[in-house]
PASEBA-1860 file (N, C-alpha, C; in nm, 3 decimals):
! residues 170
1> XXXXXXXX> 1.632/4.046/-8.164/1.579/3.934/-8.091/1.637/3.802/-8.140 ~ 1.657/3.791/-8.264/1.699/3.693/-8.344/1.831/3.637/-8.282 ~ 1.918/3.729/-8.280/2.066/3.763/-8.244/2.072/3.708/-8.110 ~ 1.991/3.752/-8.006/1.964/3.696/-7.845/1.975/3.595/-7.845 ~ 1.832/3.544/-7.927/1.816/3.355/-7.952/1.938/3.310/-7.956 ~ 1.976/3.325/-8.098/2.161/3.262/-8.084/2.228/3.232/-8.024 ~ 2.283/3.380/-7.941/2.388/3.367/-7.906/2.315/3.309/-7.722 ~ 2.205/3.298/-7.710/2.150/3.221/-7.627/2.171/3.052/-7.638
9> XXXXXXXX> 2.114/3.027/-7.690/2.149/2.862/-7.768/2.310/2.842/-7.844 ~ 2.394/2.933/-7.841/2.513/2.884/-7.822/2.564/2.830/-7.678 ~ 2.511/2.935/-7.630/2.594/2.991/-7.457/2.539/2.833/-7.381 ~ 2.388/2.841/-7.407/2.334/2.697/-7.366/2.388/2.526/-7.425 ~ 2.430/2.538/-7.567/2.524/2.440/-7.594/2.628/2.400/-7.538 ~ 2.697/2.529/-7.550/2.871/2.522/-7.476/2.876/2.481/-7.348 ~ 2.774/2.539/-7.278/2.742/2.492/-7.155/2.718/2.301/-7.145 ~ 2.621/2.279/-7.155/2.648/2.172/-7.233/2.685/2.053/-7.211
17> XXXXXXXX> 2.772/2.072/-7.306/2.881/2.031/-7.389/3.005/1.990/-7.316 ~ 3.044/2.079/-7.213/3.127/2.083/-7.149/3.098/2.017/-7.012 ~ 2.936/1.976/-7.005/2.905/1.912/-6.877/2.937/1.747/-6.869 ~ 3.006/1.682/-6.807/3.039/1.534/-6.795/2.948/1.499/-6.675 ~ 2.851/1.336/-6.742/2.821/1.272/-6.640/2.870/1.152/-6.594 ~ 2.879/1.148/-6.466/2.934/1.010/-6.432/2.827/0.893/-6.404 ~ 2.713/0.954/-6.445/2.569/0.816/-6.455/2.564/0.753/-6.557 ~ 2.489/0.651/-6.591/2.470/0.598/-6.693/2.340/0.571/-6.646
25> XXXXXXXX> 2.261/0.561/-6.768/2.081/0.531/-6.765/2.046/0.437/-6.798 ~ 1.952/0.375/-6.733/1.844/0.255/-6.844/1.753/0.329/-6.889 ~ 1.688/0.258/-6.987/1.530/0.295/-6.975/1.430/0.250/-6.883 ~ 1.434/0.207/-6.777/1.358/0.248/-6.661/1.338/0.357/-6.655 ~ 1.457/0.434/-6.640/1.426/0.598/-6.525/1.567/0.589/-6.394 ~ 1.606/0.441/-6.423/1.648/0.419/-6.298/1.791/0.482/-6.322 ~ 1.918/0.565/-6.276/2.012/0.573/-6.317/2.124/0.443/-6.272 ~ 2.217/0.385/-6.307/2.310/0.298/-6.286/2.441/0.338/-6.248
33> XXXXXXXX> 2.492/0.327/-6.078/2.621/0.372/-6.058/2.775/0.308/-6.193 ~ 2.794/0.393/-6.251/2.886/0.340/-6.341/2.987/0.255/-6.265 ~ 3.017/0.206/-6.141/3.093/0.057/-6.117/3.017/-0.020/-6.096 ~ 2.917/-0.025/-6.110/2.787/-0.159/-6.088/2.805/-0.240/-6.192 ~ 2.856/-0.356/-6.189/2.799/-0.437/-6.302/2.734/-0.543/-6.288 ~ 2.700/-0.631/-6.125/2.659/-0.707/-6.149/2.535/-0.713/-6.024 ~ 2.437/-0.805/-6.046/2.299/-0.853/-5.932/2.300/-0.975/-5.965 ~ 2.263/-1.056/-5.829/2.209/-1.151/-5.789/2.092/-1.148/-5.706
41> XXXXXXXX> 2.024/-1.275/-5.717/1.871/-1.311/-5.686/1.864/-1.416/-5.618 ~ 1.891/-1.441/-5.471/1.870/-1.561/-5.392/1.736/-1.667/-5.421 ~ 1.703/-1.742/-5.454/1.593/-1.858/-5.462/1.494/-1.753/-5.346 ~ 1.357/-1.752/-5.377/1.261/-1.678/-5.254/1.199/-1.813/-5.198 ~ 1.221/-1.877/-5.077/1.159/-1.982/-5.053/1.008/-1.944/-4.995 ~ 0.912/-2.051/-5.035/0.770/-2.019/-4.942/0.761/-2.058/-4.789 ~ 0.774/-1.970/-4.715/0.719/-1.963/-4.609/0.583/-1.909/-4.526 ~ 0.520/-1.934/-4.601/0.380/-1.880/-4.584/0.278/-2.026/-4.522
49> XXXXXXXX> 0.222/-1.962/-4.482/0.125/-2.090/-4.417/0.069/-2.172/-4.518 ~ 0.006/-2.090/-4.647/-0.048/-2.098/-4.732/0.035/-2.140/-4.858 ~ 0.069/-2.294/-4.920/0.179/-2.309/-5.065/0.111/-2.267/-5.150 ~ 0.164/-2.241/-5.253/0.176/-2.270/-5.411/0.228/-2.290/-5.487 ~ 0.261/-2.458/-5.544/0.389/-2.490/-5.551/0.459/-2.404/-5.656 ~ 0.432/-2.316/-5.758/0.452/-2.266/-5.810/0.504/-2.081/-5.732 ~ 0.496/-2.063/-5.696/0.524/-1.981/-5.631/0.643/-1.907/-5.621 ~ 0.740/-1.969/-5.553/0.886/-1.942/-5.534/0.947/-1.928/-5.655
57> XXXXXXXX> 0.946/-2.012/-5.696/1.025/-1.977/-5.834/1.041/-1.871/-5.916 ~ 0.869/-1.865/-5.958/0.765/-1.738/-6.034/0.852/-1.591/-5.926 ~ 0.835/-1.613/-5.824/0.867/-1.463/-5.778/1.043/-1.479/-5.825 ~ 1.119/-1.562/-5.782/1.264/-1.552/-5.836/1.273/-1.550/-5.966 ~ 1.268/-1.632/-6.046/1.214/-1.558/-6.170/1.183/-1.428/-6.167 ~ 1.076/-1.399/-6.223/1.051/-1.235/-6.208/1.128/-1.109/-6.119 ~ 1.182/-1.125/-6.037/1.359/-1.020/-5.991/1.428/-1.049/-6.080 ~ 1.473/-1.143/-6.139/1.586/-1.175/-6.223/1.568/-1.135/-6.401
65> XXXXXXXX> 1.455/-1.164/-6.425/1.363/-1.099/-6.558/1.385/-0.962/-6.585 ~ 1.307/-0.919/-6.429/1.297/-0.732/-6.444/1.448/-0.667/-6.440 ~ 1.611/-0.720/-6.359/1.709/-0.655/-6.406/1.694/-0.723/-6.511 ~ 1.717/-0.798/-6.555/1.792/-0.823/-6.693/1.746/-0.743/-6.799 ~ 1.619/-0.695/-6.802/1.515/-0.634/-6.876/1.536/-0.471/-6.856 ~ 1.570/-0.456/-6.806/1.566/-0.280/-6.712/1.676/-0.232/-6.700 ~ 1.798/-0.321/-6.707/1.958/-0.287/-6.644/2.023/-0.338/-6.744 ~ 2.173/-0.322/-6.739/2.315/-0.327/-6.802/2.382/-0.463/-6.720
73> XXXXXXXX> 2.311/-0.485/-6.609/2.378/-0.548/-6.478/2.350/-0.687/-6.560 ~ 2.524/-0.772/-6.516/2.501/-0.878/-6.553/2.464/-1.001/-6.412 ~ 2.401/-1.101/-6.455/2.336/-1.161/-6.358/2.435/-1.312/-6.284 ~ 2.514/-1.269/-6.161/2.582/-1.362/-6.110/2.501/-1.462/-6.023 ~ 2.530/-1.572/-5.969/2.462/-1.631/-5.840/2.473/-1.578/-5.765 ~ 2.551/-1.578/-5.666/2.512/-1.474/-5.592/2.661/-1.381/-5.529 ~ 2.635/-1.297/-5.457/2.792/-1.167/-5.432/2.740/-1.073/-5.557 ~ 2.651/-1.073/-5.582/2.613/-0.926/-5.682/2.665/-0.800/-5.608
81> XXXXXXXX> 2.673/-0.712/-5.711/2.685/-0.511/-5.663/2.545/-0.480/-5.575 ~ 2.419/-0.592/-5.678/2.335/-0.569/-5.575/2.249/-0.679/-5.574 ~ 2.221/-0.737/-5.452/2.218/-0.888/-5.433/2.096/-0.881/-5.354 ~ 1.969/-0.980/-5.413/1.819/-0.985/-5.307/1.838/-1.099/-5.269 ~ 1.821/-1.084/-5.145/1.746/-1.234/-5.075/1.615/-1.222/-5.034 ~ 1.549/-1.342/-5.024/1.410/-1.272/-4.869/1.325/-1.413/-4.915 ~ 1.218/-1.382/-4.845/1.105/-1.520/-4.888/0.969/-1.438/-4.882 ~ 0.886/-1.569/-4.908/0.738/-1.547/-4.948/0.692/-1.552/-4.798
89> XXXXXXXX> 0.621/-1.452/-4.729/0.565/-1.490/-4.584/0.432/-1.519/-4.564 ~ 0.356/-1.471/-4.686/0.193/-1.486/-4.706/0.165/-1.517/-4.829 ~ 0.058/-1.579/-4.855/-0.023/-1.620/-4.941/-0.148/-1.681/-4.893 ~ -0.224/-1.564/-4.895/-0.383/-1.607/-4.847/-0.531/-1.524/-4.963 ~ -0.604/-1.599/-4.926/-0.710/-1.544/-5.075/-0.820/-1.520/-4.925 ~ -0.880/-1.403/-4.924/-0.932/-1.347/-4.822/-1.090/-1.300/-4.920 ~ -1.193/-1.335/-4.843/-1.320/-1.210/-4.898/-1.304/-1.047/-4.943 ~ -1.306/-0.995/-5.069/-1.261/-0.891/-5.099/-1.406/-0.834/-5.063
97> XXXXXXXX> -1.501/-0.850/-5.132/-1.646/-0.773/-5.138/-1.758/-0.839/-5.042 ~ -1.843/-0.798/-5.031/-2.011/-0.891/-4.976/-2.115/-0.836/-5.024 ~ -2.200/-0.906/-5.089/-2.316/-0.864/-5.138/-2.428/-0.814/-5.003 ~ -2.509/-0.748/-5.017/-2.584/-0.723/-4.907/-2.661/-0.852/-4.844 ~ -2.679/-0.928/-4.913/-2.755/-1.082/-4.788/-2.593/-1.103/-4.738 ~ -2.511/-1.109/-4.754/-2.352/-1.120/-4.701/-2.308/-1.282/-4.747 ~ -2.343/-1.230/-4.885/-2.246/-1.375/-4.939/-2.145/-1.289/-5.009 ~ -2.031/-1.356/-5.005/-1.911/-1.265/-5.091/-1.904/-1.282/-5.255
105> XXXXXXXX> -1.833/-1.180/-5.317/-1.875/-1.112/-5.432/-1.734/-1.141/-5.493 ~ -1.676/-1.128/-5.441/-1.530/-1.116/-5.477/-1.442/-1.142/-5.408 ~ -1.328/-1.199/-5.379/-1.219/-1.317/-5.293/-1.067/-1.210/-5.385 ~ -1.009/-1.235/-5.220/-0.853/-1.149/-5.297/-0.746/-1.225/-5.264 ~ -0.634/-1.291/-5.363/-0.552/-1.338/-5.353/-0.425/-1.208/-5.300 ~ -0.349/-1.182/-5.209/-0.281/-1.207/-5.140/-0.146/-1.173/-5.132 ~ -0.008/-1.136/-5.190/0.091/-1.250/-5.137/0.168/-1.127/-5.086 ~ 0.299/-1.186/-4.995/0.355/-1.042/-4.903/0.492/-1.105/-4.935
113> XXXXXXXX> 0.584/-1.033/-4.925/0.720/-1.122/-4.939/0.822/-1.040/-4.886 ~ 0.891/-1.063/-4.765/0.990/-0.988/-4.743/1.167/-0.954/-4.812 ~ 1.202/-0.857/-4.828/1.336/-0.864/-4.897/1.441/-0.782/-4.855 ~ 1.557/-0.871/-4.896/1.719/-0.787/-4.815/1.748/-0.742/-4.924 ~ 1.742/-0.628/-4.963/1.855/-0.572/-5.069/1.995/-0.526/-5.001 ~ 2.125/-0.639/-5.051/2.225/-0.573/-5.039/2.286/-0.473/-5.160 ~ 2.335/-0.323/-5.113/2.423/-0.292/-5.234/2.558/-0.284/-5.155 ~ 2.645/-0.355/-5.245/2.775/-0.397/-5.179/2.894/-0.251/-5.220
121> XXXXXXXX> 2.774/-0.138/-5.315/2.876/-0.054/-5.338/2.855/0.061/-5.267 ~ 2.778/0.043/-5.207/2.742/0.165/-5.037/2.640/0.089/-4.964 ~ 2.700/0.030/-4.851/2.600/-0.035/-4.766/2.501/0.083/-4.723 ~ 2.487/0.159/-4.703/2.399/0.255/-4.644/2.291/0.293/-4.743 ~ 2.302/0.219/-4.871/2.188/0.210/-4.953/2.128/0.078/-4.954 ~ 2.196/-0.006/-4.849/2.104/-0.166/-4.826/1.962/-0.087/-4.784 ~ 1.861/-0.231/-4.745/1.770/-0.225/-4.672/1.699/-0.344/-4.666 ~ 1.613/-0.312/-4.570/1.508/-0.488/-4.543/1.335/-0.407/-4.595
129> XXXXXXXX> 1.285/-0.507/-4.624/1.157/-0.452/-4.669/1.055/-0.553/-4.688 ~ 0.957/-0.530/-4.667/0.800/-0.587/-4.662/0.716/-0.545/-4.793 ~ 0.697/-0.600/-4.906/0.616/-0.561/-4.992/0.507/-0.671/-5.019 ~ 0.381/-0.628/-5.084/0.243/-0.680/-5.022/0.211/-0.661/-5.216 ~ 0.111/-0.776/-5.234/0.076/-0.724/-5.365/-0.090/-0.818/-5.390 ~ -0.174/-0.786/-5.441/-0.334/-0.860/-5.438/-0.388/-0.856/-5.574 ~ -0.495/-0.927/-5.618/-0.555/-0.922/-5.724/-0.696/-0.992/-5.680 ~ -0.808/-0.929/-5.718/-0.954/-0.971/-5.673/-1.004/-1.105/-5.766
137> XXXXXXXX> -1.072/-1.187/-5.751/-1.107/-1.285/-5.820/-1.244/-1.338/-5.777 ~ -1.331/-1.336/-5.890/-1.472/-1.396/-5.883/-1.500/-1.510/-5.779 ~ -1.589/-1.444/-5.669/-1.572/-1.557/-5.555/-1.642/-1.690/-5.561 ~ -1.719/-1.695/-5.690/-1.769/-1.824/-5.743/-1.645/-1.934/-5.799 ~ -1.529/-1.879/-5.811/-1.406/-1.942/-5.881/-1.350/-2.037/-5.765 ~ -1.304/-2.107/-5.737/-1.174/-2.162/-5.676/-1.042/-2.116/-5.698 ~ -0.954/-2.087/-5.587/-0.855/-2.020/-5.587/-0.729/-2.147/-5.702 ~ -0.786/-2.263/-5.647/-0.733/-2.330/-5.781/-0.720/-2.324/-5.923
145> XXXXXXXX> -0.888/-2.291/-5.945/-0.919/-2.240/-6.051/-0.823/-2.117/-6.139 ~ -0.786/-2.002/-6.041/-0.761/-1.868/-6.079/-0.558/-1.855/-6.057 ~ -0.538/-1.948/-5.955/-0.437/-1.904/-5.905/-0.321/-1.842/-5.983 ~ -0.313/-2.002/-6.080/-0.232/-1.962/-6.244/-0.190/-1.822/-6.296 ~ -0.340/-1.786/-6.280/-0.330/-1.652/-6.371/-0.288/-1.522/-6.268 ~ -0.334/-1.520/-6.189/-0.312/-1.460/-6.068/-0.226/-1.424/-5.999 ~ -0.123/-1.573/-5.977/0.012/-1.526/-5.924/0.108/-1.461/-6.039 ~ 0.128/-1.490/-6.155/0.213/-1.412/-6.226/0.152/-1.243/-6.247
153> XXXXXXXX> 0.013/-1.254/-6.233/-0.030/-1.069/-6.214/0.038/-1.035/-6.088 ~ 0.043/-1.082/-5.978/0.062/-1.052/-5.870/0.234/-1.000/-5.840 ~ 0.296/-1.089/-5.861/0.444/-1.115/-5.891/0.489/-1.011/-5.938 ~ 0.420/-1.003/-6.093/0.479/-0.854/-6.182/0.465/-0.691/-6.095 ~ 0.391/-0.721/-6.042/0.311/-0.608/-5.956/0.477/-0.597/-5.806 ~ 0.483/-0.724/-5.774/0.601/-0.725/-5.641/0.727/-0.669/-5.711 ~ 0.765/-0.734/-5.828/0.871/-0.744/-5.920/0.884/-0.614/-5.926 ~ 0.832/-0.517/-5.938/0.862/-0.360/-6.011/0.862/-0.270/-5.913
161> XXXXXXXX> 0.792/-0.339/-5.751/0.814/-0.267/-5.652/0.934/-0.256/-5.574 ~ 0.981/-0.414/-5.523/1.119/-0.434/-5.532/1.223/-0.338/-5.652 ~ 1.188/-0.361/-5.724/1.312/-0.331/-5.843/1.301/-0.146/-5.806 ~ 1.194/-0.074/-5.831/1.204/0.064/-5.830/1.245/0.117/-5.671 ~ 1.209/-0.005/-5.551/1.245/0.031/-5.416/1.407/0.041/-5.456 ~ 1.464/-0.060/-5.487/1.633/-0.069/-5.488/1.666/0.040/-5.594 ~ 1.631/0.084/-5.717/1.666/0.145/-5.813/1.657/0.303/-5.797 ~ 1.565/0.328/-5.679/1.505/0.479/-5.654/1.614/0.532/-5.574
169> XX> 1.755/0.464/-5.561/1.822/0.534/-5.521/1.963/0.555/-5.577 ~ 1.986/0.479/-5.701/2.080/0.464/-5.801/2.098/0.625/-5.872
END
């Protein structure tokens, strides 16, 4: 039996051993076409009915954070391997809960943001996309009050959906 093992776990080495990949990994999960080297991140302007002047940025920011953080890819202006554009289309804080006399309990911030992922190294892995992201907040608060904290939860939450939408096919 001993002998099996072996010459089992040789046969499985050699094997192996002899296998070449042409991927390269992050630690995401995500694999990286080995001619990719670079992404860009268009400015996300607010177009939402609803501002925050803080807003736009925070979400461009955060695409540009999560490759740099996740990837090998170095970060151009723009003509990346794989290049986002899109904007903010919503930002609204809506009644999340109601207590039974029907005063609300809880208020939900909101935000939706549409995005173009180009990949310039197989267009047929572009796409356009709609991603949506919320966080509940004490409806005694003002959305002023909370927003701060809120939009960067929110963001991180868009940030990793975007990033694993484009990356889930690397």
């Amino acid at each position: 039996m001993n002998r099996f093992r072996t010459i089992f776990a040789a046969l499985l080495f050699a094997g192996l051993a002899g296998c070449g990949v042409s991927v390269k990994y992050s630690l995401s999960g995500a694999s990286i076409p080995p001619d990719a080297r670079t992404f860009s991140v268009a400015y996300f302007p607010n177009n939402a009915t609803m501002v925050s002047p803080i807003l736009s940025s925070t979400m461009t920011d955060a695409l540009v954070d999560i490759f740099t953080r996740r990837t090998r890819l170095m970060q151009v202006d723009d003509g990346g391997d794989f290049a986002f554009e899109g904007e903010i289309v919503n930002y609204t804080s809506t009644t999340a809960s109601v207590s039974s006399d029907d005063y609300a309990l809880q208020n939900r911030l909101t935000i939706t943001v549409k995005v173009r992922f180009t990949n310039a190294l197989d267009e047929s892995q572009s796409w356009n996309k709609t991603f949506s992201a919320y966080e509940d907040y004490d409806s005694s608060l003002l959305l002023t009050e909370v927003e701060g904290e809120l939009i960067p939860q929110i963001v991180d939450k868009l940030a990793t959906d975007i990033f694993m939408a484009s990356a889930s096919n690397w």
